[in-house]
TORDOGU-829489 format. One line per field, with one value per atom (N, C-alpha, C): residue number from 1; atom name; x, y, z. Coordinates in pm, 1 decimal, decimal comma. Layout:
! residues N
pos <- [NUM	...]
site <- [CA	...]
c1 <- [X	...]
c2 <- [Y	...]
c3 <- [Z	...]
//
This chain:
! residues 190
pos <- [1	1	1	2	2	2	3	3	3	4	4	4	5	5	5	6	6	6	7	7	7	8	8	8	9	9	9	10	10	10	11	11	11	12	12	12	13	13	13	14	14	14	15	15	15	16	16	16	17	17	17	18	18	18	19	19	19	20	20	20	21	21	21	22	22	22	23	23	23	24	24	24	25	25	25	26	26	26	27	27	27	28	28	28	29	29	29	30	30	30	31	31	31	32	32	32	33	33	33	34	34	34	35	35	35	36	36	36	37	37	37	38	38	38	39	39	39	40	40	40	41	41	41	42	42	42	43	43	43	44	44	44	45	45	45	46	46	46	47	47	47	48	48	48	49	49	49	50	50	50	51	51	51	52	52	52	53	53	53	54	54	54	55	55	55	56	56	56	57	57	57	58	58	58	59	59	59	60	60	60	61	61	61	62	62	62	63	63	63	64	64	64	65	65	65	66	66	66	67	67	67	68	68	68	69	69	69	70	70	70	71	71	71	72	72	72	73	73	73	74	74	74	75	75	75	76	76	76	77	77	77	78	78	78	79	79	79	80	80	80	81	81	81	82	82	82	83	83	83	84	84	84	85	85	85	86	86	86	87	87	87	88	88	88	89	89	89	90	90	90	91	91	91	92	92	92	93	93	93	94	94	94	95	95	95	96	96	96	97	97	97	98	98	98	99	99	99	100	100	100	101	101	101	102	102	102	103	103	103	104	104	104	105	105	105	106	106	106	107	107	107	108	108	108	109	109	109	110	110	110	111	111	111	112	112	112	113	113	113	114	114	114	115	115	115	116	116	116	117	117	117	118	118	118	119	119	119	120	120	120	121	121	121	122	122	122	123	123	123	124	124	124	125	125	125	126	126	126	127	127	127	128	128	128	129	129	129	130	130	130	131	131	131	132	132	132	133	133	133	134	134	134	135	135	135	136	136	136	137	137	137	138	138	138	139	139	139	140	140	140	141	141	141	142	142	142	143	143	143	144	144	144	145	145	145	146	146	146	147	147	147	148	148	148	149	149	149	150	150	150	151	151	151	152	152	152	153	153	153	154	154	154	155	155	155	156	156	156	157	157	157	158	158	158	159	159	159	160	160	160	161	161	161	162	162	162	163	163	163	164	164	164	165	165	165	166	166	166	167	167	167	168	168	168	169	169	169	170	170	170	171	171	171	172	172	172	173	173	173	174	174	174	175	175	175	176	176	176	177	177	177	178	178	178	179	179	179	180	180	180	181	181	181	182	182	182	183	183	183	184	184	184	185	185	185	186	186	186	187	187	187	188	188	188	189	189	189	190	190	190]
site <- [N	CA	C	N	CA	C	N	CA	C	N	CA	C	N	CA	C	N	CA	C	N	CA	C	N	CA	C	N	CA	C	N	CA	C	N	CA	C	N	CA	C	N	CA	C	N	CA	C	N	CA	C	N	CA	C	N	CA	C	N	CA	C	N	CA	C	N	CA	C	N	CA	C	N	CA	C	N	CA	C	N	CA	C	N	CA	C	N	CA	C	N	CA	C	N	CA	C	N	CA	C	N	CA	C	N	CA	C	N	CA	C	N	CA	C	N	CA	C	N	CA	C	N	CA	C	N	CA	C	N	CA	C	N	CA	C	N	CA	C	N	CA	C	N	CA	C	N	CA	C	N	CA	C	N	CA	C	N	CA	C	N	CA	C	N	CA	C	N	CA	C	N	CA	C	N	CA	C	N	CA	C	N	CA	C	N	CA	C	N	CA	C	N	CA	C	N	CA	C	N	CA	C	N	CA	C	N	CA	C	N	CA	C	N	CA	C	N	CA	C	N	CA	C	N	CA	C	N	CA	C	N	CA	C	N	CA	C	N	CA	C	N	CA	C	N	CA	C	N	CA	C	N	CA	C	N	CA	C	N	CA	C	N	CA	C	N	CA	C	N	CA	C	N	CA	C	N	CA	C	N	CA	C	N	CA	C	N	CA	C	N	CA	C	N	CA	C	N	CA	C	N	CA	C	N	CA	C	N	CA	C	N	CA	C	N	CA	C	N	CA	C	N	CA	C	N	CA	C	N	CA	C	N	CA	C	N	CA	C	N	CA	C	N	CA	C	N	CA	C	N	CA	C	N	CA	C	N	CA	C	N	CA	C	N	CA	C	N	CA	C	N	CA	C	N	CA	C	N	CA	C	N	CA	C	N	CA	C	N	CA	C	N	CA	C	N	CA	C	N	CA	C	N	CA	C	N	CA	C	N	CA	C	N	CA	C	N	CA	C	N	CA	C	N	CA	C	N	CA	C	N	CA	C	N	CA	C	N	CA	C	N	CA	C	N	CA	C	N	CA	C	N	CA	C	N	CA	C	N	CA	C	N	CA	C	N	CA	C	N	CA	C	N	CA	C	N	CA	C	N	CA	C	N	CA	C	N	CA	C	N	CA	C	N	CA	C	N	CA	C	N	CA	C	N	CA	C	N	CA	C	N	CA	C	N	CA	C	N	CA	C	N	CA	C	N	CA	C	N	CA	C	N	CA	C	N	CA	C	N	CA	C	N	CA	C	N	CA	C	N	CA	C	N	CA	C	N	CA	C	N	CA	C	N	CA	C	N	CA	C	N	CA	C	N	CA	C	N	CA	C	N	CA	C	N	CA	C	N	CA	C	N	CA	C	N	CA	C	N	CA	C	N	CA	C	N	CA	C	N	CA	C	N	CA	C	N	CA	C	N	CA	C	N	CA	C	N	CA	C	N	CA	C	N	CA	C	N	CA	C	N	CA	C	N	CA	C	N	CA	C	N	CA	C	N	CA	C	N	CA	C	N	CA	C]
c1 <- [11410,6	11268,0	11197,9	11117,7	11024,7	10892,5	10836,3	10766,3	10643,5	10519,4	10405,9	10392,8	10318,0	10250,3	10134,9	10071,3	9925,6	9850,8	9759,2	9634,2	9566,2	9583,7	9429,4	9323,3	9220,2	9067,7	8980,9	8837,8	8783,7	8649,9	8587,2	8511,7	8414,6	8308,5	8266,5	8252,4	8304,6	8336,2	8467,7	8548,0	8709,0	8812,2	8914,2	9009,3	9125,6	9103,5	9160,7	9310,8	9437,8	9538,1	9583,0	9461,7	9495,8	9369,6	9371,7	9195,9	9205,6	9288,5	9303,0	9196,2	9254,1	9182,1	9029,0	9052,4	8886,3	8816,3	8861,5	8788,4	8751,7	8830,2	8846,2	8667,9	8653,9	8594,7	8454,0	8460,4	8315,9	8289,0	8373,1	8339,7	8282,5	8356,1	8317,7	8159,4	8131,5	8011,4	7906,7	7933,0	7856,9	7793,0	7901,2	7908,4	7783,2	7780,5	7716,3	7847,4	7978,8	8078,5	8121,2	8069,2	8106,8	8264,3	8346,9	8435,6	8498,5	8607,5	8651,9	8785,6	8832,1	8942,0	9069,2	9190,6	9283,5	9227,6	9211,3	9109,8	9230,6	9307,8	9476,3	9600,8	9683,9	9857,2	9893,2	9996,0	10064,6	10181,7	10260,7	10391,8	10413,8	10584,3	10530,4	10712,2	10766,1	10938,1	11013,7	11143,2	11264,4	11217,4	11189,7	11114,4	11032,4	11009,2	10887,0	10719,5	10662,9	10505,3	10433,5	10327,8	10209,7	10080,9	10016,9	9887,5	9816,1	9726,6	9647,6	9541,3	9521,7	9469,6	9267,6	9249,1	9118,8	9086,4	8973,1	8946,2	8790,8	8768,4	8692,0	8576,8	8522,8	8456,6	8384,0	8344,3	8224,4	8314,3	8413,4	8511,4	8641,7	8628,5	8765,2	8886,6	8922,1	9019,6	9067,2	9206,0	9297,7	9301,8	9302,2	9289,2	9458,6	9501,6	9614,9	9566,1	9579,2	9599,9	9703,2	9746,1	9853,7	9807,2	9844,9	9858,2	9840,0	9983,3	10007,4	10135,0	10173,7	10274,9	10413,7	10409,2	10525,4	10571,1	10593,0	10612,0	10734,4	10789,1	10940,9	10947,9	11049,8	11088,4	11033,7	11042,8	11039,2	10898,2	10835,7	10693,1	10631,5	10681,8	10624,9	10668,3	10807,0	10814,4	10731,1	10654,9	10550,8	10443,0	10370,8	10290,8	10286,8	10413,3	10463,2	10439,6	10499,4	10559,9	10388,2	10290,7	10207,4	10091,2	10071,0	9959,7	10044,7	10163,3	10262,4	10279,7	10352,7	10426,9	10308,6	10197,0	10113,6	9964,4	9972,7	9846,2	9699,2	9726,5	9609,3	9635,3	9500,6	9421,2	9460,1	9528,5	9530,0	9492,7	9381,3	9394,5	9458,9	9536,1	9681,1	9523,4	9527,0	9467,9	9529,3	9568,2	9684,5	9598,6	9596,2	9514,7	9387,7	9335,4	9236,3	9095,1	8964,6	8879,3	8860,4	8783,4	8818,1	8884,0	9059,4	9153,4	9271,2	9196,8	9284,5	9362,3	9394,0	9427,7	9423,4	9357,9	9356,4	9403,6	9501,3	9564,1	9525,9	9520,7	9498,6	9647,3	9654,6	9830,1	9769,6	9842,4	9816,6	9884,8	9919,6	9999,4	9935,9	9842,0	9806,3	9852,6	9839,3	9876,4	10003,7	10102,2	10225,6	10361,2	10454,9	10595,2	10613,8	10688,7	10719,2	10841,7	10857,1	10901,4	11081,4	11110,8	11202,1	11282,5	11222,7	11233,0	11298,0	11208,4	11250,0	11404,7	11400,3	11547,0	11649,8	11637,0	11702,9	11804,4	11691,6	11711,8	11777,1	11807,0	11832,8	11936,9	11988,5	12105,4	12136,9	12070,9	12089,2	12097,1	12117,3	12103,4	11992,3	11902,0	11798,7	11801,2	11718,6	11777,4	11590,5	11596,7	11499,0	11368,8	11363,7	11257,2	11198,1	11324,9	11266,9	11214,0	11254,9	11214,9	11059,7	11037,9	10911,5	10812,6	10854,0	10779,1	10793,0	10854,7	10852,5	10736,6	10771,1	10673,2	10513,0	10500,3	10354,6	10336,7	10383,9	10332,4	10302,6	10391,8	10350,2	10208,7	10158,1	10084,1	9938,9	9966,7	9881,8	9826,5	9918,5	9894,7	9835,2	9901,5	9752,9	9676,5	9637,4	9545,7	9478,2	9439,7	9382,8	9258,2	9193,9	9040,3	8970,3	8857,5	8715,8	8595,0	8587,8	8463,2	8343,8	8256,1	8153,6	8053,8	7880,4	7792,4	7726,2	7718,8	7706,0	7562,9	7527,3	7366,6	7272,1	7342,1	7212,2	7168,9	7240,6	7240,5	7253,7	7319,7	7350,5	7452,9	7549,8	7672,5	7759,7	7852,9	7994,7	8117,2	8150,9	8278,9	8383,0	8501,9	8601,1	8641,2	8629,1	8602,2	8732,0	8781,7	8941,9	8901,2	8972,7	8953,1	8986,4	9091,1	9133,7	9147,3	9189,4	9218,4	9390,0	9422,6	9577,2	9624,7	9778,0	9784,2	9772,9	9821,2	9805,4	9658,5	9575,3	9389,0	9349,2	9383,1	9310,9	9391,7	9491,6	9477,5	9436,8	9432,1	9341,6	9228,2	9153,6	9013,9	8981,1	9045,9	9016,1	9031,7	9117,9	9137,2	9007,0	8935,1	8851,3	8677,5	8700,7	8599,3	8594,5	8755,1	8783,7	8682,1	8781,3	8720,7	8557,5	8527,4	8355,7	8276,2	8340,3	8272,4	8300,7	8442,3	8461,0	8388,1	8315,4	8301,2	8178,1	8165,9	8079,8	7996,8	7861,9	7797,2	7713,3	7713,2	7635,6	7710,8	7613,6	7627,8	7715,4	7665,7	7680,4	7855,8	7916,0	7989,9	8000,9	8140,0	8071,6	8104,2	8188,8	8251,1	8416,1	8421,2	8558,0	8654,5	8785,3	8911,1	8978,2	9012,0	9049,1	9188,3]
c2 <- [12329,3	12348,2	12223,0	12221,5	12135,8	12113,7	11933,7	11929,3	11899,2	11977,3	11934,0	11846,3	11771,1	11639,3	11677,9	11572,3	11556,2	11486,0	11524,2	11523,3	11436,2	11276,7	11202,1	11227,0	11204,1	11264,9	11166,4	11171,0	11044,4	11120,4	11022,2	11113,2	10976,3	11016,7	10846,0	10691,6	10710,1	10536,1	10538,5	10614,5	10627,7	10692,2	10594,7	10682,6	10738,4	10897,1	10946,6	10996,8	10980,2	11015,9	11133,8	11243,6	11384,3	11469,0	11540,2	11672,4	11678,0	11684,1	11705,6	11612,8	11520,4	11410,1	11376,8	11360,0	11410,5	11501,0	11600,0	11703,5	11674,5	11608,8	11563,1	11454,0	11425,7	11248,9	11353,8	11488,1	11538,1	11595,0	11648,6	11695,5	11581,7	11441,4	11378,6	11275,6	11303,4	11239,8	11368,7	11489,1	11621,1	11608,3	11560,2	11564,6	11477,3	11355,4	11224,7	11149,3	11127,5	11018,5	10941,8	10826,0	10714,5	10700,8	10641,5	10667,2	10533,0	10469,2	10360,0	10446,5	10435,5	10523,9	10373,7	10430,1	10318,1	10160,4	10145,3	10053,8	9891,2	9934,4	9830,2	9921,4	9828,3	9903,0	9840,5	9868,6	9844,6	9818,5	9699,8	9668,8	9725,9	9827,1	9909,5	9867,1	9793,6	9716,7	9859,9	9751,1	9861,0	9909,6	9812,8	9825,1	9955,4	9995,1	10088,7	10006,4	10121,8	10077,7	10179,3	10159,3	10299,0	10243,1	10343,4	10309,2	10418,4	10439,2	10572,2	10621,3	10733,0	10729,4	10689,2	10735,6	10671,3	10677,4	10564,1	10512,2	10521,0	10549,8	10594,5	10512,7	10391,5	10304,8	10337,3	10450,0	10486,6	10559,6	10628,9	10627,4	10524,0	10465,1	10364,6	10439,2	10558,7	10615,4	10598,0	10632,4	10621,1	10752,5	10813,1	10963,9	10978,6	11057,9	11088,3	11219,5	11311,2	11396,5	11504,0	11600,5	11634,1	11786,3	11809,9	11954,7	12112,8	12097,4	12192,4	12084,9	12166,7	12096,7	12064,5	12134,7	12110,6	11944,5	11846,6	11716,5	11692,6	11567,2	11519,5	11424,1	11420,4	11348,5	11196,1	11151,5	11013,9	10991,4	11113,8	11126,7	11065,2	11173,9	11185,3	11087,2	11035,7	10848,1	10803,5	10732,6	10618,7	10711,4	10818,2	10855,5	10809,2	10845,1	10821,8	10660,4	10619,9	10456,6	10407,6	10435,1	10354,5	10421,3	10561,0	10570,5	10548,6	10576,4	10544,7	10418,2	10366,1	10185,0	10117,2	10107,8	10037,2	10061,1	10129,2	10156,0	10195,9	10286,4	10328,4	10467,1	10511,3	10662,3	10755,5	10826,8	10865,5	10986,8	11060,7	11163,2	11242,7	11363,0	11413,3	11533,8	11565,3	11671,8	11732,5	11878,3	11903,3	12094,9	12030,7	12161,2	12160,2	12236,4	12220,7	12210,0	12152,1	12249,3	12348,0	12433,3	12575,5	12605,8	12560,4	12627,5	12495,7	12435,1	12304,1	12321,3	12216,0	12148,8	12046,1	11952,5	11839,7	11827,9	11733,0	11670,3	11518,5	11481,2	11339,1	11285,3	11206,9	11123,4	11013,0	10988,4	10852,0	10877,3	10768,7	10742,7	10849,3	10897,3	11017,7	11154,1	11169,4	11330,3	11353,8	11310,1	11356,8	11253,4	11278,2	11254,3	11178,5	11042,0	10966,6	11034,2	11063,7	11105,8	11094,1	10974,5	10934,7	11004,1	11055,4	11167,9	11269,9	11349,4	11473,6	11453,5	11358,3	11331,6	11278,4	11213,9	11166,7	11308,2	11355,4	11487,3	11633,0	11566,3	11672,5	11792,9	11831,9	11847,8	12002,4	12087,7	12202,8	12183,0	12059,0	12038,4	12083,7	12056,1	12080,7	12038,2	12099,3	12031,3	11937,8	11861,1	11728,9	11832,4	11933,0	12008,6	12107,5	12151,6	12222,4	12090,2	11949,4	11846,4	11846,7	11849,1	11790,4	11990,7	12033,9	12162,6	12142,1	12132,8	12094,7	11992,9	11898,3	11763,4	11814,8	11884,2	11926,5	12029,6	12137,9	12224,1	12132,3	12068,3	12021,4	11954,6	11862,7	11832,5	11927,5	12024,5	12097,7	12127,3	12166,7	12280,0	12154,8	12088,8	11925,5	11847,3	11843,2	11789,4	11811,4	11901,9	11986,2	11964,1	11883,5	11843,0	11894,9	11897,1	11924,5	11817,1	11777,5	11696,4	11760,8	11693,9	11784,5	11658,7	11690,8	11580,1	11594,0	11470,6	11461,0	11547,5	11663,7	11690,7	11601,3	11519,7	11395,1	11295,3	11285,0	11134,4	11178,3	11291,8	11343,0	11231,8	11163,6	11067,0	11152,4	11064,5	11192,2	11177,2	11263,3	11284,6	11343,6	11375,9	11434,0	11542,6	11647,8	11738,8	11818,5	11812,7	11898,6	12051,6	12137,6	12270,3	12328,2	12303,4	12345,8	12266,2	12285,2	12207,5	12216,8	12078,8	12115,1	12198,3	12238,6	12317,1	12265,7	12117,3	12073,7	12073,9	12068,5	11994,4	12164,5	12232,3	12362,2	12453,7	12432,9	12463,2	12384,3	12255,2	12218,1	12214,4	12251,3	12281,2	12421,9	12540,8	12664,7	12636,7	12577,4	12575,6	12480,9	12420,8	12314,8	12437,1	12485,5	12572,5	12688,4	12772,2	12843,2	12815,4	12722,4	12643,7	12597,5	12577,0	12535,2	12677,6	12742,6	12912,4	12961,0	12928,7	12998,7	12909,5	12769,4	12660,0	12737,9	12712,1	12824,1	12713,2	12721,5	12599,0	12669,7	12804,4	12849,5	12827,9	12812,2	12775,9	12638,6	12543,9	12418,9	12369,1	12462,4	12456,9	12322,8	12234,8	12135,1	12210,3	12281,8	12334,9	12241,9	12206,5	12120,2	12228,7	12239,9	12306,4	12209,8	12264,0	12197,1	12163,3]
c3 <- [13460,4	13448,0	13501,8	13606,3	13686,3	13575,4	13590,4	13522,4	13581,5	13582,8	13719,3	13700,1	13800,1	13776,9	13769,6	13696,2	13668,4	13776,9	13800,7	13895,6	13850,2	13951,2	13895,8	13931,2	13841,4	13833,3	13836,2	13900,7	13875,4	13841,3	13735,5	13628,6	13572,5	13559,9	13546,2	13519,7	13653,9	13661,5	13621,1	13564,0	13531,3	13626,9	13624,3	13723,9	13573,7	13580,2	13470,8	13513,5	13436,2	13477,4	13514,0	13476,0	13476,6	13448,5	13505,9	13490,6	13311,1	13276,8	13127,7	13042,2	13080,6	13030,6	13070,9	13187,1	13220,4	13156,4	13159,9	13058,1	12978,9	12856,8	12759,7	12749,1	12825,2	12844,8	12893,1	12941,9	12976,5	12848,0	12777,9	12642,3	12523,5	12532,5	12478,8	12517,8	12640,8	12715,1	12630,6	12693,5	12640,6	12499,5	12419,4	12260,6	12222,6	12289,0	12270,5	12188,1	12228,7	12139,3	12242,7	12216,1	12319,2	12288,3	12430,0	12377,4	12496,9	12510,2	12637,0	12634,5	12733,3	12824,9	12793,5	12808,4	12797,7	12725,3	12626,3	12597,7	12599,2	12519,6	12531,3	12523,2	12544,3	12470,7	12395,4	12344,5	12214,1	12228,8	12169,2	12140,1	12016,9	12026,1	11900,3	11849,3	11930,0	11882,5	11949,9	11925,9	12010,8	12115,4	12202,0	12374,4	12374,0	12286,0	12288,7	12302,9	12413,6	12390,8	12439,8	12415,4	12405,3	12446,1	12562,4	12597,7	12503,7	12397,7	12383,8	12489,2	12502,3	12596,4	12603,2	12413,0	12414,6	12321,4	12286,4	12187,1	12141,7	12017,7	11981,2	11877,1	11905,7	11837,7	11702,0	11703,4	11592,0	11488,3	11524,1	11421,6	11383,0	11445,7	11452,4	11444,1	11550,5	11576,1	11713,2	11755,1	11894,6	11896,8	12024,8	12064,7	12169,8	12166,4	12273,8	12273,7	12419,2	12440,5	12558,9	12492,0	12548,7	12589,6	12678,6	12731,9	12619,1	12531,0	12446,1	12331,3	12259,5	12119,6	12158,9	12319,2	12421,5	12442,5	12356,2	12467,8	12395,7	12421,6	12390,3	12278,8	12254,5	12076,9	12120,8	12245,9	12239,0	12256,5	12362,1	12294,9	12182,7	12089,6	11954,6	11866,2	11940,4	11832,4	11862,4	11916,5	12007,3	11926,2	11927,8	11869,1	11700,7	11611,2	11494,4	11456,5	11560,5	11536,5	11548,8	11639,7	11676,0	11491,6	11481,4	11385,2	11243,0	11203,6	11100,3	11061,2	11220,7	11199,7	11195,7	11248,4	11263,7	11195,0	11130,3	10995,3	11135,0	11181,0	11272,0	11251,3	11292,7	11311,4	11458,1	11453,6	11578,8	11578,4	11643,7	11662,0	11782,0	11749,4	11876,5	11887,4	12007,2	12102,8	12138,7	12151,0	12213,4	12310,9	12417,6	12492,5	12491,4	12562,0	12630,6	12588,6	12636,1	12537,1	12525,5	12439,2	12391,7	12357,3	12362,5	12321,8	12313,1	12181,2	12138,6	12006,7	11947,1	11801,0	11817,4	11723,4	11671,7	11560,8	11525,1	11446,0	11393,1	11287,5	11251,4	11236,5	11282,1	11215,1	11180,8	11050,7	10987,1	10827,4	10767,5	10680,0	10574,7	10538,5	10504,2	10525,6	10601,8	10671,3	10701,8	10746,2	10790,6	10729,4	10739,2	10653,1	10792,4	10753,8	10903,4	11014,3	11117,9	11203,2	11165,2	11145,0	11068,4	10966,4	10906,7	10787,0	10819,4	10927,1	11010,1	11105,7	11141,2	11210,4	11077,4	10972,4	10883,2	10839,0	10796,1	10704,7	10807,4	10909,4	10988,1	10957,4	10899,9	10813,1	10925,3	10967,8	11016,0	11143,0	11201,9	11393,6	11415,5	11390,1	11476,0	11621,7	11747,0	11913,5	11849,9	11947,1	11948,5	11956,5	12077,8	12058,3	11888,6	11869,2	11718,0	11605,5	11596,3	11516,6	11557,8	11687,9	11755,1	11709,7	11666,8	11655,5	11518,9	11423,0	11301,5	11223,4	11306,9	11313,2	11341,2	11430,1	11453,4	11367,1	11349,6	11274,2	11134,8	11033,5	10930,2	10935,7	11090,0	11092,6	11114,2	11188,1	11191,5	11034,9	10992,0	10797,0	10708,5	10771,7	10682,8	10705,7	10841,8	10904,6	10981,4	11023,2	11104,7	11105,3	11230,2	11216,4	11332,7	11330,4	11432,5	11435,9	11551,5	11527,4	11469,7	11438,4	11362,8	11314,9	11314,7	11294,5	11134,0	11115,4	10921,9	10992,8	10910,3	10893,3	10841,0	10749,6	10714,7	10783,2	10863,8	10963,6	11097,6	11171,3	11273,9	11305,6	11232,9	11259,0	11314,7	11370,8	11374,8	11317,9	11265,2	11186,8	11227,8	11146,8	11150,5	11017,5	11035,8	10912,6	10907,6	10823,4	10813,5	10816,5	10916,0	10953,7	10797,0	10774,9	10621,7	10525,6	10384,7	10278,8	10284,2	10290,4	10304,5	10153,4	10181,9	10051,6	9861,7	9885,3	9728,2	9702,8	9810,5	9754,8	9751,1	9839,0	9826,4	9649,3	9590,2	9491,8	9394,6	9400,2	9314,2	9338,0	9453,4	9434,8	9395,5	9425,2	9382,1	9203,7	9190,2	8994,4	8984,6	8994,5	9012,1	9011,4	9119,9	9120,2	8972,8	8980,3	8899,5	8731,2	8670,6	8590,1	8545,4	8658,6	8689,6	8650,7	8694,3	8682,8	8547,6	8449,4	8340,6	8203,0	8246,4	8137,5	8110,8	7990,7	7898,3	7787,0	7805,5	7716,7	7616,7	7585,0	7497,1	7383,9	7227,0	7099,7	7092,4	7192,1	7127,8	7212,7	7318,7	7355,7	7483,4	7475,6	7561,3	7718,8	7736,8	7860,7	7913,0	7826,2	7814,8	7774,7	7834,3	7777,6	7652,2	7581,9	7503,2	7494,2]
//
């Protein structure tokens, strides 16, 4: 299987490594999110290093973006190692606009990469780890940009409630609805 090459793009004032990315950088011009393209790299140990591809000042996040959930284990170390090993925000892009996912990685959201190969116990091939790895990330982190209505700031708003917060918020709500304050009642379970 042949792997295309990417097409450099030049897009303002940036020479972008790929239309992808460009895109990426008209959506984010469009949006109003300032954003610097390759801003540094990273020494991330074990001759690994990582350029992100952009950086995002007003959130203090690193952006990578990739095609589709298609990329390679050593990929996704350098991704791991840089928002994991190194206490940073990364948000993974993965496809196009209109028809993306965004992921947050950071010591929050996902089990270290490490884990998934540790625990390997069934052979997984490097590709099913790296589909493993994203999907978990997807089911818990799953974000959209989106502007505070009070401030018109910009944020990062989780598409869903991962699964432990979304049942404790439905019992949370649940609860809220059954607390009962007539005749002196405090609405406390007892």
């Amino acid at each position: 299987m042949s792997t295309l090459k990417a097409i450099e793009t030049q897009y303002n004032g940036y020479r972008f490594r790929s239309r992808l990315e460009a895109r990426w950088a008209v959506f984010f011009d469009t949006y109003g999110i300032d954003y610097e393209y390759e801003l540094e790299g990273f020494e991330l140990g074990n001759g690994l290093r990582y350029l992100p591809d952009f950086y995002i000042p007003s959130l203090g996040i690193y952006v990578e973006i990739k095609p589709n959930r298609n990329f390679s284990l050593k990929e996704l170390k350098k991704i791991d190692s840089f928002a994991l090993g190194g206490d940073k925000h990364l948000l993974l892009v993965m496809g196009t606009p209109t028809n993306e996912e965004m992921v947050l990685i950071n010591r929050c959201s996902v089990a270290p990469l490490d884990e998934y190969i540790d625990e390997n116990e069934y052979g997984l091939s490097d590709e099913e780890i790296v589909a493993e790895y994203i999907g978990n990330a997807v089911d818990f982190s799953h974000v959209e940009f989106n502007r505070n209505p009070i401030n018109n700031s910009l944020t990062l708003s989780y598409k869903h409630r991962c699964p432990p917060d979304e049942v404790s918020f439905k019992e949370s709500l649940l609860k809220a609805k059954q607390s009962r304050f007539e005749h002196g009642e405090s609405g406390k379970s007892g």
